[in-house]
C-alpha positions in Angstrom: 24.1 16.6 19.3 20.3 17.4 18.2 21.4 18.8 15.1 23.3 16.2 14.4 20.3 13.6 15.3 17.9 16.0 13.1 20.8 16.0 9.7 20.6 12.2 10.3 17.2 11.5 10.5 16.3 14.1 7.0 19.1 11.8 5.2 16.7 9.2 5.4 15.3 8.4 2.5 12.9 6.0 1.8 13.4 3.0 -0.9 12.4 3.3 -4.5 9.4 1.6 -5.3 9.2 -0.4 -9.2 6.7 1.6 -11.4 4.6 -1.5 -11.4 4.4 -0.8 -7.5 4.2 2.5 -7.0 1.6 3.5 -4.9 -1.1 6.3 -6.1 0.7 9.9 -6.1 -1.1 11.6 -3.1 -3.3 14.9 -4.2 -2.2 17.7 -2.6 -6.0 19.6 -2.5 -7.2 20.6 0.5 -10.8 18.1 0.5 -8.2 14.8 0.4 -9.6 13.7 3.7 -9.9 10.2 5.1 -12.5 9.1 2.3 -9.9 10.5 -0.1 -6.9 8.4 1.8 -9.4 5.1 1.7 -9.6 5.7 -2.5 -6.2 5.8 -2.3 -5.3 2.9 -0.4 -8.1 0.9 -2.4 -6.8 2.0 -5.7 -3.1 1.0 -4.9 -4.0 -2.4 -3.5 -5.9 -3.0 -6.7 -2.9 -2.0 -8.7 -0.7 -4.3 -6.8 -3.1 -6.9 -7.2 -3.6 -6.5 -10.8 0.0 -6.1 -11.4 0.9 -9.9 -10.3 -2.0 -11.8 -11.7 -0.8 -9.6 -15.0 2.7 -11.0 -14.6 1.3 -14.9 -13.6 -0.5 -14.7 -16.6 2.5 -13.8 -18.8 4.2 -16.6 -17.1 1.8 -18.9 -17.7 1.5 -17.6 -21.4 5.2 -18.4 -21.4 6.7 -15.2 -21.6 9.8 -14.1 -20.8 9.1 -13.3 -17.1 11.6 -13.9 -14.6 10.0 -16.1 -11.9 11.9 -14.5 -9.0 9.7 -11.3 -10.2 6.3 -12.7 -10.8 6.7 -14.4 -6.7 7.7 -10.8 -5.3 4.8 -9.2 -7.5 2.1 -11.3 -5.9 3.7 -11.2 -2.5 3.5 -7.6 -2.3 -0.2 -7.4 -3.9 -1.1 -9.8 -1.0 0.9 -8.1 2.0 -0.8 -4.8 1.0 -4.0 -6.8 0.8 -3.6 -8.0 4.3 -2.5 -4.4 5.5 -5.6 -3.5 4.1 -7.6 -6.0 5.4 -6.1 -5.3 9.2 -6.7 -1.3 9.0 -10.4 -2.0 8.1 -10.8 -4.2 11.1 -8.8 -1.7 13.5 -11.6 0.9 11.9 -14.6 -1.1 12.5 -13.5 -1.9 15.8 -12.9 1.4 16.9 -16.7 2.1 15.4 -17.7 -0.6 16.7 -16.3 0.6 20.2 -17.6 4.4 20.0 -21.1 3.5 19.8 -21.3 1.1 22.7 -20.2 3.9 24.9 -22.5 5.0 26.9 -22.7 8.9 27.6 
């Protein structure tokens, strides 16, 4: 039964991202800590971000840009924004909560 739980869950695979989307490859060296993780993050936010004001201004050039695509473009650039946003408030928070504790 766990084996069969364990083939199941490594079938997963996760969905295919557009290469407009897709997130920064992660480095594999061994000094990609957290400050290495917040580039990251940063740098494919920005992409996102620069990726649908890219394709509203082709739109509004009128180019042949599907409308449908332009919408999901900046939808996703301001979900990952807001992600973004939330994990740097859980972080400072946490900070925040650390150095009122008294020891």
């Amino acid at each position: 039964m766990t084996t069969e739980i364990a083939m199941a869950v490594t079938a997963i695979q996760p969905p295919s991202l557009e290469p407009s989307t897709a997130a920064v490859a992660v480095s594999t060296n061994a000094d990609a800590g957290f400050a290495g993780l917040v580039t990251q993050g940063l740098s494919s936010v920005d992409t996102q971000l620069k990726a649908g004001q890219s394709d509203l201004q082709r739109l509004a050039a009128g180019e042949s840009v599907g409308l449908h695509q332009v919408m999901i473009d900046l939808e996703q650039g301001r979900m990952s924004f807001e992600l973004l946003m939330q994990v740097r408030n859980r972080v400072l928070q946490a900070y925040q909560d650390l150095m009122h504790m008294q020891v």
